[in-house]
N, C-alpha and C positions, 0 to 999 in steps of 0.2 A: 331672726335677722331682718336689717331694712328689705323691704318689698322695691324692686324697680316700679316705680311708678307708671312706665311706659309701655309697657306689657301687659296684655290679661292673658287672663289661661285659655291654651286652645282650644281643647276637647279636639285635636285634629286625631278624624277617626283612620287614617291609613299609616302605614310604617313607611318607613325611610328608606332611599335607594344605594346611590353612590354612599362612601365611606364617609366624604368629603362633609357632605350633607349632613348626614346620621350624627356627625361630630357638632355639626352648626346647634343641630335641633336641640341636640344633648343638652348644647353650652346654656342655648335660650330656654330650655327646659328650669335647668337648676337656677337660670338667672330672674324666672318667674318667680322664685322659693328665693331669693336677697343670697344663694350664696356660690361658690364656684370651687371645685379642685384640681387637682396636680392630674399629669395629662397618665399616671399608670389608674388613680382611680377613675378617671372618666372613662379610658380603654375600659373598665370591670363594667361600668355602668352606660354605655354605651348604649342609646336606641337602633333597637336592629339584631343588638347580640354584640357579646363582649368582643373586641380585639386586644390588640397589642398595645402598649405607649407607644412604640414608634408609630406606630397605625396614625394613632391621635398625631404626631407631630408633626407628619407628615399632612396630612390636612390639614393644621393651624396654618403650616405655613403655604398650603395652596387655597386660604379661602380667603378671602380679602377681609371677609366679614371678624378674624377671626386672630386671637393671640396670644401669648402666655408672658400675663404678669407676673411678678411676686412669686412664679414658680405653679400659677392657675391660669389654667385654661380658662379666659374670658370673650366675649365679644367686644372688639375694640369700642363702644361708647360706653363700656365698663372698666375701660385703663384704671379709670383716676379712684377707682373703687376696690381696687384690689388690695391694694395694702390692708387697707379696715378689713376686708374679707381673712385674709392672712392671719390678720392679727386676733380676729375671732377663733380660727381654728387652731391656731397654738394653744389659745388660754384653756378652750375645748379640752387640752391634752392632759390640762391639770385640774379642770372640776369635773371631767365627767365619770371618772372611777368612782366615789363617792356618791354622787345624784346616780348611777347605775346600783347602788349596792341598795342604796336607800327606795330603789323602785321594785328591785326587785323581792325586798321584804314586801312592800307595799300590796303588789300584786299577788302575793300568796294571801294575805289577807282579805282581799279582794273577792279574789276568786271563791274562799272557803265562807266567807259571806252572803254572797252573792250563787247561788249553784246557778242559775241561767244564763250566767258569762262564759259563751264555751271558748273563745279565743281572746289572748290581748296581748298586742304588739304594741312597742315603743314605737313613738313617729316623733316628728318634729323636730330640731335643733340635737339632742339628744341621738336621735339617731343618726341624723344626715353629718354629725362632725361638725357643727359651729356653737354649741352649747356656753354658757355662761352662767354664773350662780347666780344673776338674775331672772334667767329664766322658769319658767316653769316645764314641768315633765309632760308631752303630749301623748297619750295612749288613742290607739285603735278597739273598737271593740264588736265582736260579733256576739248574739245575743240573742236566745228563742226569741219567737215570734210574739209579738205583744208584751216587750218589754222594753224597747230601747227608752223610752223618757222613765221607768224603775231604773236601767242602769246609768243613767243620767247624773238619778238624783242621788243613786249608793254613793258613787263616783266622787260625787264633791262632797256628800256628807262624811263618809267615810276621808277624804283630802282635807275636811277642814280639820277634822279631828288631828289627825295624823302633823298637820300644819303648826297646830297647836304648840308642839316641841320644836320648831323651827321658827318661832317669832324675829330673829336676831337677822334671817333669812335676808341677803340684798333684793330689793326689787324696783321693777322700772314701773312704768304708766298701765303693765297689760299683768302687771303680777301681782298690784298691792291689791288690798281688800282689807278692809276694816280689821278684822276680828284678827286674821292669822295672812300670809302671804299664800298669794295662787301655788299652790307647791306640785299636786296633779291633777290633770284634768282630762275630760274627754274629748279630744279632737274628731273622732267619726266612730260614730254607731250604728253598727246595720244588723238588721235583722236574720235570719239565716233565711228566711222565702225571699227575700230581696237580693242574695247571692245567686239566686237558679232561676233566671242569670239576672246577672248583675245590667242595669239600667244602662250605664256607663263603661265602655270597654277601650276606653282613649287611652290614648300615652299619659295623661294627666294621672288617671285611675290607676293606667298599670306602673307607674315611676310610685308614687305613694304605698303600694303595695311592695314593690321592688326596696325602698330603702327604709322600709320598716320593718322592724329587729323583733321577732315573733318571740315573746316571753312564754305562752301560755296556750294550751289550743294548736298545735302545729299542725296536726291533720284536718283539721278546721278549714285551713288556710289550704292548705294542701287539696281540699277539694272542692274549694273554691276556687281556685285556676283549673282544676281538672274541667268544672262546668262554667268555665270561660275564656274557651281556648281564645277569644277575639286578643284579649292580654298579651297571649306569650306572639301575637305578631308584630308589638311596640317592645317588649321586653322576654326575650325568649331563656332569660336568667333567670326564670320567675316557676321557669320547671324542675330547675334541683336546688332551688331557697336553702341555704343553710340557716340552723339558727340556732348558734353559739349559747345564748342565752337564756337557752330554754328548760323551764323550772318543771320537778314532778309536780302533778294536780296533787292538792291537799287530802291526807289521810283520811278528814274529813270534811264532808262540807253542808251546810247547814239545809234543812229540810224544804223542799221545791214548792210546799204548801203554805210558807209561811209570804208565798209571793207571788198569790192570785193575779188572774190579769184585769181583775177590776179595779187594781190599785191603778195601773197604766193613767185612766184618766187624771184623778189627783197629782198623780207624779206631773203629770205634762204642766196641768195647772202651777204648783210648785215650782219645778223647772225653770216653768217661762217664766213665772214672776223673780227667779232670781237674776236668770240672763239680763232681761230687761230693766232690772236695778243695777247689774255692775255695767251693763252699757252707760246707765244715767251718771253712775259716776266716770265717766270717762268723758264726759260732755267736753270739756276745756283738754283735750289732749288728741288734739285731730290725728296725729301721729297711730295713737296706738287704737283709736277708730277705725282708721284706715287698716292697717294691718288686720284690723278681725274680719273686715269686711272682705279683704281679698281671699282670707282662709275660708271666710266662708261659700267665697266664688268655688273653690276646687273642691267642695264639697255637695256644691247641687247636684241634684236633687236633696241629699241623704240630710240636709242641713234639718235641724231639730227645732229651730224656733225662727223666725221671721221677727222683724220689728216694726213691719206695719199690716 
């Protein structure tokens, strides 16, 4: 979704007081992420710990800062943007069964490929309800120690492949690519030593983990809040995560030696020389620039490549 331009991410390390507040931060939370909803799923997703919709309403209407368009809880210099937000999350309603069924083969493939991917959750558009057939599918990935850029490079090798039968695929400035369309890719990889603990324990950290749809790995995730309690004090919904869409691990999965960690360096090499080619095609589309660059703000430290 478009990024407000007028916002960066906070990393603000303390939780929310009054109700009033909790609901402000909420709104400017999701409005860092280009998108906003209806005041019962903000009560669920609520900084602080879920309330009620009334809860929510009740605060819109005593914070000045604060209002519901289109039937979404926005911040008033967000009025005039609500609609398009609206309208994104309707269409959401009708491509995203399909991009979910087609992920979640993916990810079985994935995983039985790949044996040192021990968790992968859906993130991005996809999961947060504003998804569109132009977009591409954003996964989370946790990942033994000395292999996030191998799971980097499975991730898109295995996605271009996969992409291949999806040529016809609509796409915008951040999903074309020469050969086949961006179809999946990896949004955040972390190591499992860089969970204990995790570098980052902000709202930023604990919302991204919060609206991400855990396909694979659930106990993964699962003890990954357990050893970062700082989390459940921005999002204390983060301690009974359900996850609807969670697949068994593969009957089989392919042998742990075929994936030394000396490969890790070539991978990095590889890696960055791809990011850094589809950055170069992106040269003339400052839009969808800008977008990678803010994804890659909510991402620091854990970001995988740098461009200078």
């Amino acid at each position: 979704m478009a990024v407000s331009p007028k916002v960066a991410v906070g990393y603000l390390p303390t939780p929310a007081g009054a109700t009033s507040e909790r609901v402000r931060r909420t709104v400017a939370l999701l409005g860092r992420r280009g998108y906003a909803v209806t005041p019962s799923r903000l009560a669920e997703l609520c900084l602080g710990g879920a309330i009620s919709a009334d809860d929510v309403r009740w605060a819109v209407a005593a914070h000045p800062d604060l209002a519901i368009a289109e039937e979404l809880v926005v911040e008033r210099g967000d009025v005039d943007r609500a609609a398009s937000i609206r309208t994104r999350s309707l269409g959401h309603d009708s491509e995203a069964g399909a991009y979910l069924r087609l992920t979640l083969g993916f990810v079985r493939t994935l995983v039985a490929v790949a044996p040192f991917i021990r968790s992968v959750s859906i993130a991005g558009s996809l999961a947060s309800g504003g998804f569109r057939a132009s977009d591409d599918v954003d996964l989370n990935l946790i990942v033994d120690d000395g292999h996030r850029h191998l799971a980097y490079v499975v991730v898109n090798l295995l996605g271009l492949v996969h992409a291949l039968r999806f040529r016809g695929k609509p796409v915008d400035d951040l999903t074309r690519r020469p050969v086949a369309p961006r179809l999946m890719t990896a949004n955040l990889i972390l190591e499992r030593s860089q969970c204990r603990p995790l570098v980052r324990q902000d709202e930023d950290m604990a919302f991204e983990l919060l609206v991400g749809e855990p396909v694979f790995g659930h106990e993964v995730l699962r003890d990954l809040v357990r050893q970062n309690q700082g989390l459940l004090e921005h999002f204390p919904q983060l301690a009974d995560r359900d996850a609807p869409l969670l697949i068994d691990g593969p009957a089989r999965r392919a042998p742990t030696f075929i994936y030394p960690r000396f490969l890790e360096t070539p991978a990095r090499w590889l890696g960055q020389t791809a990011w850094r080619y589809m950055q170069w095609t992106r040269r003339h589309h400052p839009a969808a620039l800008a977008r990678v660059a803010y994804v890659r703000t909510t991402m620091r430290p854990y970001a995988l490549f740098e461009l200078n």
